[in-house]
C-alpha positions in Angstrom: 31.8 -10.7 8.4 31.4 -8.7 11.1 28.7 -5.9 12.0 31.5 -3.0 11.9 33.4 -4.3 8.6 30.2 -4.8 7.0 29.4 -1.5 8.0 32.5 0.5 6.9 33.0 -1.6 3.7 29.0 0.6 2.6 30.7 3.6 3.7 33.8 3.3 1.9 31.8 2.3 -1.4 28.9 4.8 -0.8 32.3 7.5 -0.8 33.9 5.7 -3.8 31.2 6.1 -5.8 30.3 9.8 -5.0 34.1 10.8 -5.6 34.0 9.3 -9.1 29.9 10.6 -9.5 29.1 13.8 -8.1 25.9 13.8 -6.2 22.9 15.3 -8.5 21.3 18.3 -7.0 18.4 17.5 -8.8 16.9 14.2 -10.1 18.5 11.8 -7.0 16.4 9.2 -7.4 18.5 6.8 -9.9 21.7 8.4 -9.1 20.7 7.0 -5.2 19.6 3.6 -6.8 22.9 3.4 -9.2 24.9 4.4 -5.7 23.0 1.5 -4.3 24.1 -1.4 -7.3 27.5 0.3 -7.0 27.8 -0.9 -3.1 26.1 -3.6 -3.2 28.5 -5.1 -6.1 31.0 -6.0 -4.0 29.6 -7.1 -0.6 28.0 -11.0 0.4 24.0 -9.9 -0.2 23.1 -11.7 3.5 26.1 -9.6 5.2 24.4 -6.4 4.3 20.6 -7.6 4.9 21.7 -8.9 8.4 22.4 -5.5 8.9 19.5 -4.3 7.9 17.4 -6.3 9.5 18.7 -7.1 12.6 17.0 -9.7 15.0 17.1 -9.3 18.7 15.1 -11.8 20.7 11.4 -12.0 19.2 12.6 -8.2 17.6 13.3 -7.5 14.3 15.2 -3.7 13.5 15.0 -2.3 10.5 17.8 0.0 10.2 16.9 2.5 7.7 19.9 4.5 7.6 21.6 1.5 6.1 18.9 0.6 4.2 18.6 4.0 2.2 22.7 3.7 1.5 21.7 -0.1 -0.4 18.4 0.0 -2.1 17.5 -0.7 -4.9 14.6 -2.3 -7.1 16.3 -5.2 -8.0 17.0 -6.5 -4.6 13.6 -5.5 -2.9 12.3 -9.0 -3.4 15.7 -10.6 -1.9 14.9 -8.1 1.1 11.6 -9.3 1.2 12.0 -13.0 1.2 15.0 -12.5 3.9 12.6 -10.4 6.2 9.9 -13.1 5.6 12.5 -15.6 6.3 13.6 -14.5 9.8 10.4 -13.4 10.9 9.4 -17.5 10.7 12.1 -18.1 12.1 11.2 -15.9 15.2 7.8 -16.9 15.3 9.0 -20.5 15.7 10.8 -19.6 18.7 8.6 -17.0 20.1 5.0 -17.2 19.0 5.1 -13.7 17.8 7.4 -10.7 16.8 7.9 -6.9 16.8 9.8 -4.5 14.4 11.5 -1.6 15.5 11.9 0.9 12.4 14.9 3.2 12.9 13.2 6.1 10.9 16.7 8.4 11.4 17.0 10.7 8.6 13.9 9.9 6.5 12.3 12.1 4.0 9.3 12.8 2.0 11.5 12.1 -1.0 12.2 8.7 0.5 9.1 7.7 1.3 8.1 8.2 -2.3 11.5 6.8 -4.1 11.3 3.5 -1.4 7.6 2.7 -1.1 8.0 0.1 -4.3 10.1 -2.1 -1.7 6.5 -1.5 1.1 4.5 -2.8 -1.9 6.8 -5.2 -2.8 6.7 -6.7 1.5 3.3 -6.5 1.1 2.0 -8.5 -2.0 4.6 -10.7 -1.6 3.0 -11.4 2.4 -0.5 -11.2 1.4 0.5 -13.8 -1.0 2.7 -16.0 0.9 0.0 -17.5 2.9 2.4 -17.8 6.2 0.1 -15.7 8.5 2.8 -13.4 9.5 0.7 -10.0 9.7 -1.1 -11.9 12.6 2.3 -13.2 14.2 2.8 -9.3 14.1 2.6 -8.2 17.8 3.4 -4.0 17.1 5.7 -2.0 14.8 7.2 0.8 16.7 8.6 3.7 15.0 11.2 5.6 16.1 13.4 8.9 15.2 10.2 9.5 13.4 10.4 12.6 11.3 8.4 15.8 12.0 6.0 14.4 8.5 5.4 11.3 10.4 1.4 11.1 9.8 1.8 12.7 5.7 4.5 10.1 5.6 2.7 7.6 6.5 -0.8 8.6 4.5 1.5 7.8 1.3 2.0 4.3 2.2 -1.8 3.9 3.6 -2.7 2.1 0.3 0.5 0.1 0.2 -0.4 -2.4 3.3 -2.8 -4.7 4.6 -5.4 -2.7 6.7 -5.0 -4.5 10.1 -1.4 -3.5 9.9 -1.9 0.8 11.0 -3.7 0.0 14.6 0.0 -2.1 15.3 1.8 1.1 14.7 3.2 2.7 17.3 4.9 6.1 16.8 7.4 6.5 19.6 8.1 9.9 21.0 11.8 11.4 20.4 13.7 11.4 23.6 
């Protein structure tokens, strides 16, 4: 399936489900994971985590504003396993990688409501023994939000310690 029906199919369900669920004011946080189940239902798992985590050369871009539209609990270790999964695969063919995190539109509320799937990348890659944290060349981040460094003091305890002097916060343009 292609990038832009892939794309438009998440739209059109996001939509669908808000016509027949009108968006909480308060409280978002399962209404935004029972959006995500909703969308995800009826779209091919690896179409939508392609998208998410699109590979570019030795670059992997993690495309938040998708990812916020699809997330949910039950698929963070699926996410997990297919970012672990084409990282290898890059490192096979380049000896290293970078990910580009597309930080448009991020909140504080986010951060908090999506830092289980951080944790979740992390155990799971601590545990996986594949070395990919040291395969990791830099994550850059941009559209970062005006929180940037709060944002990032939540998920402090989340990762692997080597991981913060490879962040790179680039500037907005």
């Amino acid at each position: 399936m292609d990038d832009d029906d892939i794309l438009q199919k998440i739209n059109s369900a996001k939509e669908q489900f808000y016509s027949e669920t009108p968006k909480n004011t308060f409280f978002k946080k399962q209404q935004k994971f029972d959006c995500a189940s909703s969308v995800m239902s009826g779209l091919n798992e690896l179409d939508v985590f392609s998208n998410i985590f699109v590979v570019k050369d030795n670059a992997i871009l993690f495309n938040y504003p998708i990812f916020k539209t699809v997330a949910n609990p039950i698929y963070y270790d699926k996410m997990a396993d297919y970012l672990f999964d084409i990282s290898s695969r890059i490192i096979q063919t380049y000896g290293s990688y970078t990910i580009l995190v597309n930080c448009t539109s991020v909140t504080i509320s986010a951060i908090e409501r999506y830092k289980d799937f951080v944790s979740v990348v992390s155990k799971k890659g601590l545990a996986n023994n594949k070395g990919l944290l040291i395969k990791l060349n830099s994550v850059h981040i941009f559209n970062p939000p005006s929180f940037v460094d709060h944002g990032l003091k939540i998920l402090v305890p989340l990762v692997d310690n080597s991981l913060w002097d490879k962040i790179k916060i680039m500037p907005t343009v």
